[in-house]
Structure formats: structure tokens, C-alpha cells
N, C-alpha and C positions, 0 to 999 in steps of 0.2 A: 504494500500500500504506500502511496506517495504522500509525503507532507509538504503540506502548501507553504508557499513564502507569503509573507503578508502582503493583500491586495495593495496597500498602498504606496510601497515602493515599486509596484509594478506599474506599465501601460496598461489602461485597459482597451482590447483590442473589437471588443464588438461588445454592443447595445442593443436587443430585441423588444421591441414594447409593444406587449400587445400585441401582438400579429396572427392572424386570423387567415384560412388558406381554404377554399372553397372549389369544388370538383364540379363542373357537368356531367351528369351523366343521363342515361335513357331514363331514370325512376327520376329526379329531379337534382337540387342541390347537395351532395355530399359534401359535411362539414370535416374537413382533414384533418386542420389545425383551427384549436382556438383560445385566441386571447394571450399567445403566447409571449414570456417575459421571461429573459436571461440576462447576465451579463458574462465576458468571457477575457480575461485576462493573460498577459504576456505569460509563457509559463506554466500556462495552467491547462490541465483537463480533465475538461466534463465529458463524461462517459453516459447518453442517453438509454435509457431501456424500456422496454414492455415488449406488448407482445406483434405480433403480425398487423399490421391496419393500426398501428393510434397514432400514427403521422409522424415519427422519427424524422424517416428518409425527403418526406418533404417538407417539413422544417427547415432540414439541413441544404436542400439542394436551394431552397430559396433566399438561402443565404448565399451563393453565389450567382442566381438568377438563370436556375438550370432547369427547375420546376414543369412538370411536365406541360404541353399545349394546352391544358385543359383544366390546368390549376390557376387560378384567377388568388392574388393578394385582394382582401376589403378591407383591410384595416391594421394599422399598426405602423411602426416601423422598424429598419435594421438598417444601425448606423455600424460601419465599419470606421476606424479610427488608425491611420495611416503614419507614418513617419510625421508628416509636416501638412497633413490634414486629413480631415473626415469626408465619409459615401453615408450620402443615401441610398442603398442599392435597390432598394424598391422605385426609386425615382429616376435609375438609369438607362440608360438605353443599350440594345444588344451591342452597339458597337464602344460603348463609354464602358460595358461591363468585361468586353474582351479586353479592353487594356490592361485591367488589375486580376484577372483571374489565371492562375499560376505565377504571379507578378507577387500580387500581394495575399491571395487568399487563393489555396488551391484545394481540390477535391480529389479525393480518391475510388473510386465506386469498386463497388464487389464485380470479380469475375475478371482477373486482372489479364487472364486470355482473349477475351474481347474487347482490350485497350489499346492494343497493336496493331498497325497495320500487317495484317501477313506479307505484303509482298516487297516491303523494303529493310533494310538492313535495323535492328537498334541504334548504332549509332546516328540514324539519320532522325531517327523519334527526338532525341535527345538535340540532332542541330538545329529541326525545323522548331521547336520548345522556343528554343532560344530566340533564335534567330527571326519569330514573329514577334518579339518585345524587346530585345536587346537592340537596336541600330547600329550595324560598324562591328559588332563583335565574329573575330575572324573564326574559322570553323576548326581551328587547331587548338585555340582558348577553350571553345566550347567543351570540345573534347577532352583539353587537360580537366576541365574541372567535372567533366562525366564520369572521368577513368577515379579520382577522387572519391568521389559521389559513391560509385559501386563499389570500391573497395570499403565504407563505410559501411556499406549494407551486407559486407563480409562476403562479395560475389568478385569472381576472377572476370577483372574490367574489360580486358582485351578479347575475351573470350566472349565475354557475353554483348559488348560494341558490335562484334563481325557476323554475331548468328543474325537468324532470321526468328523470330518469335517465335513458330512451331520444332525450334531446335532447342529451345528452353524449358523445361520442368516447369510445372503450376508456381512452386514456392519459387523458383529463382523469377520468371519473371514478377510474383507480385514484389519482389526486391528490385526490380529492375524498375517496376512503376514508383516504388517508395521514393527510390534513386534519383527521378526524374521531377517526384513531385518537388521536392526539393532544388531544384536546379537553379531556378530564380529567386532563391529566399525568403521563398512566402514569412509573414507575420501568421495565420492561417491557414491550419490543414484539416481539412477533413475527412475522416474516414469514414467509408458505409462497410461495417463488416469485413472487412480487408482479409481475416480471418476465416471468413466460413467458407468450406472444401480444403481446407486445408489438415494435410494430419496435425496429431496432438505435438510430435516433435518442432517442426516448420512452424503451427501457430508461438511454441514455446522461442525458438527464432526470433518470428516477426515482434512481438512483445518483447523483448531484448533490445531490439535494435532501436523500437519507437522510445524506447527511455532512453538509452545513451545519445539517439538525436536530438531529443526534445532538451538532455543537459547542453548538447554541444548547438545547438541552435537558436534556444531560448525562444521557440514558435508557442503558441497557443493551439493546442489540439482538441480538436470535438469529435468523439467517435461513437458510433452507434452500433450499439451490439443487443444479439441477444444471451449470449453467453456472461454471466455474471461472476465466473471466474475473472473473461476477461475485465469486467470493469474496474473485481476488487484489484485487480494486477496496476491497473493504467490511470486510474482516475485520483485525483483532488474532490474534485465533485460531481456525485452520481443525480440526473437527471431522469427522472418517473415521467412517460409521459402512458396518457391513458385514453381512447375516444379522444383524441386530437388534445388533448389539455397536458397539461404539466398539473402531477398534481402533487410531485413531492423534488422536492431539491434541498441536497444535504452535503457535508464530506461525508468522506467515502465511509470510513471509521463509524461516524455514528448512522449514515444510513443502513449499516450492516448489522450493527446490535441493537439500535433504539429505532428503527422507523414509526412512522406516524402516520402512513396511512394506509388500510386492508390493504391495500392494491401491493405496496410495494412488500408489506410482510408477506403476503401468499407469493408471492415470487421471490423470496430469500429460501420460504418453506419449504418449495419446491425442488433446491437443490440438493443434490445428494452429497454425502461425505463420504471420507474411507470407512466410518464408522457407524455408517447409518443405517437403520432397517428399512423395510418396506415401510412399519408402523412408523416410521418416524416420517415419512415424506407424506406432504398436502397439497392433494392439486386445489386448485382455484375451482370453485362448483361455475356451472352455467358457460353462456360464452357473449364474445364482444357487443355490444352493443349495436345498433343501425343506424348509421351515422348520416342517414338521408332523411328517414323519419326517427326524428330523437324524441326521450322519453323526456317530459319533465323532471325537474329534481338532479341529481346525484349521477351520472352515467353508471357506476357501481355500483350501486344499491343491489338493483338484482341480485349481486354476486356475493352481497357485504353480510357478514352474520352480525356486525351491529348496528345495521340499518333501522331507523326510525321514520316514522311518520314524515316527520321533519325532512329524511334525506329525499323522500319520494316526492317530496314538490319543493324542497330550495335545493340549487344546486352551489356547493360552497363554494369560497374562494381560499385564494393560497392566504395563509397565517403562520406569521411566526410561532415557533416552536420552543425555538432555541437560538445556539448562537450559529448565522450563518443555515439556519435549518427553516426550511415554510412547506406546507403543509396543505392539500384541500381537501376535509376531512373536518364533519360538524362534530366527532366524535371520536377526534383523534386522543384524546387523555385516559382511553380505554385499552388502547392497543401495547399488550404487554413490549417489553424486550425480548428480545429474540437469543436463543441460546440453542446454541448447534453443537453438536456434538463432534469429535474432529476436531 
């Protein structure tokens, strides 16, 4: 588990208020994301989780303006905060947002076999990177500082420069994209899952590498998993999101022992230890909610064994808990701590 340095000696590199991310679909309006509020610091990472459908991945992609055709922003904003000034990125244009992305904020997306061109060499991924943001930078520099790059991601640089992407293993190229993402010096990385299809040794790896970069580059990393190994491994601060909401943000530390709200205990509950029975693991009863026709109250309640009256027609908002801890959960002061065994 990672210990934070204090927010205040740090930049803080993105501001989310509020932000609200809404789907077309053939049944009508699907709510993705709503009402969402972060902040994300030099340094620091926030490690997202739930489960399939509560708007993770389009959160995150709308923080670099990648958002699928069909996802409309209503509300909110995401101010990136730059070297020598601030983005509205909701307020920019496709061609204002290709200048800062792998520049200043870059992305990672799962499936790192489909981030290649199959038919040209790696080291050309790595010139044309460059070479669409840099002006003037010769394709020998590029290279010195590729061949660098990969050797940091502990991958034989020369080697892996001259293949062609289907001559590379799953794990080396998702090293080969880490390599890359890095190339421009993002303040801002984001990961979707970088991890899943990978075996347990390669993921144990790629979590290796993201901490000794994150020391030697000082980026602010946001990664979305569903594997809560990976979060307790990588994260500062673990983000809950649930039916498109945030409804729990903690460090990592106490959201593991003291969470606050059903949602995020029945997903600690869930995991297994070297030591743990059948009897001891608790799935979550019911399933996600319908985020086209939404119920009043509580999106959880369905699922919540301390649901009241109360959660089934107001729906809560995030409240402090603690320090650095909030919470949406009208009956958070019931939810014991959490004691695992392992």
C-alpha cells in the first residue's frame, strides 16, 4: 500500500465537479455518470472500482475527450491544470484536445494488442508519438529516448524497436504501450485495466514497474480496475463508483478496514484470502440497477441489508466521514469494520 505525501506540497493536477455523462440509446436516456466530483494530485493514485456498467471507463475517457459518439457531457466540469496553465476539457475542441493528449494527459486502454499498428515496425509507433507534438525533434533523439523508455519497463529496447507487434508477447507489448505512454511526459496517465488477460506473474510485473515510474516521474495516475488486489497494490486513494455515482472515496488503508458504505464492504467481502472458507466469502444479493429507467431513492437499496424507508425515496449525497474519507450512505454509522482473515 502506498503513503500519500501531503496534498499540499503537491500540484494538483485535475479538478472534476460535478460531471454528469448521459448515453443515447434505442430505450431512451442512459445515465452513465452522475454528479461526479474528484480531485487528483501530482503523485498521487486513485485507483476506481465497482463492478461492470457504473461508468468507471467513461469517466475516465472523458477526461481526455475520448468518450464514446454517443456519450453527451450535461453538466459539470474537468479542469486539467498544466505546467503554466489550466483546460477546460469539456470546453475543447477535437483538434485543441489532440495537442495535450499524450502531451500532457495520456491514456492507456485495455487490450494492449489492439494499440498497434500490425503493419509497421514499433519503433515507428514511438516516432510518429513524437513527432505529431514534438516540432524539429530528429528521429535519432526520438529513439534515444524510446530505447531508455523500454529499458525502464525492463524490455530488451533494440529488440523490441525492430519487431512488428505480432512478434511481441501480450505482456511485452502492454510494456511496450506503458513505454510509449510515457514518451512525452504526461503530468496524467490513465489506465483502463492495463492488467486484465494478463497472467498473475506479468500482472505482478506491470505493478512493479507502475510504482518505480510513478517514483521516477512524479505523474499523477488514475486506474480502473476490477481486481482489488490491484488497487490495494497501487492506490493512495480508492474510488467507489456505483450506477454512474461515486459513492465512496477514501485512502487506500482505511477504505480496506473501515469502509462506509454497503457497496464498497460487499466488495472487500467478496475477496478471497489464502485463508478463507467458502463460509467466509459474501457475494452482493441482487444485480445493477437500470440506468435508463432509474428507481427513486438510493440506487443500492435493492441490494443494501440496511436499507430504510428513507433510502427508497432520498437518494444520498457524498458526506464526510472522516479525514480525507466521504461517503453516500444515509446509514453509513452502521457498517461495521471489516476484518479479513489472511
Amino acid at each position: 500500500m502506498q503513503t500519500s505525501v501531503a496534498k499540499q506540497e503537491r500540484p494538483l493536477r485535475l479538478r472534476v465537479s460535478n460531471l454528469s455523462i448521459t448515453y443515447k440509446t434505442h430505450r431512451g436516456i442512459l445515465h452513465a455518470v452522475r454528479n461526479a466530483s474528484f480531485e487528483a494530485w501530482e503523485k498521487e493514485s486513485l485507483v476506481f472500482i465497482g463492478e461492470s456498467g457504473c461508468g468507471k471507463t467513461t469517466l475516465c475517457t472523458s477526461l481526455v475527450g475520448m468518450q464514446p459518439v454517443n456519450a453527451t457531457p450535461i453538466g459539470g466540469t474537468v479542469k486539467y491544470f498544466g505546467e503554466d496553465r489550466e483546460y477546460s476539457i469539456l470546453e475543447m475542441s477535437d483538434k485543441q484536445l489532440a495537442k495535450i493528449r499524450w502531451k500532457d494527459i495520456a491514456m492507456m486502454f485495455q487490450a494492449s494488442q489492439n494499440a498497434f499498428n500490425p503493419v509497421i515496425l514499433m519503433k515507428e509507433h514511438f516516432i510518429d508519438t513524437a513527432q505529431s507534438h514534438l516540432v524539429g525533434q530528429s528521429r535519432k533523439a526520438i529513439l534515444d529516448k524510446s530505447r531508455k523508455l523500454l529499458e525502464l519497463v525492463r524490455l530488451d529496447a533494440d529488440r523490441v524497436l525492430n519487431s512488428y507487434p505480432h512478434e511481441l508477447s501480450g505482456g511485452m507489448k502492454q510494456r511496450a504501450l506503458l513505454a510509449l505512454s510515457f514518451l512525452l511526459d504526461p503530468k496524467v496517465i490513465i489506465f483502463d485495466e492495463p492488467t486484465t488477460a494478463l497472467d498473475v506473474l506479468t500482472q505482478r510485473y506491470i505493478i512493479d514497474i507502475l510504482r518505480d515510474l510513478r517514483d521516477k516521474f512524479s505523474f499523477c495516475m488514475l486506474f480502473i480496475t476490477h481486481d482489488l488486489s490491484v488497487a490495494a497494490e497501487l492506490a493512495d486513494t480508492v474510488v467507489t463508483m456505483y450506477a454512474g455515482q461515486i459513492v465512496e472515496k477514501a485512502p487506500v488503508g482505511e477504505i480496506f478496514s473501515n469502509p462506509k458504505h454497503p457497496y464498497t464492504a460487499g466488495l472487500i467481502q467478496a475477496v478471497p484470502t489464502l485463508s478463507s472458507t467458502h463460509e467466509d466469502l459474501k457475494s452482493i444479493p441482487g444485480s445493477t440497477p437500470d440506468l435508463v429507467d432509474m428507481a427513486a431513492g438510493c440506487q443500492f437499496a435493492p441490494r443494501c441489508k440496511f436499507a430504510t424507508a428513507l433510502c427508497l425515496k432520498e437518494e444520498p449525497q457524498l458526506v464526510e466521514v472522516g479525514p480525507n474519507h466521504v461517503t453516500a450512505c444515509h446509514h453509513h454509522e452502521y457498517i461495521p469494520p471489516i476484518v479479513k482473515k489472511g
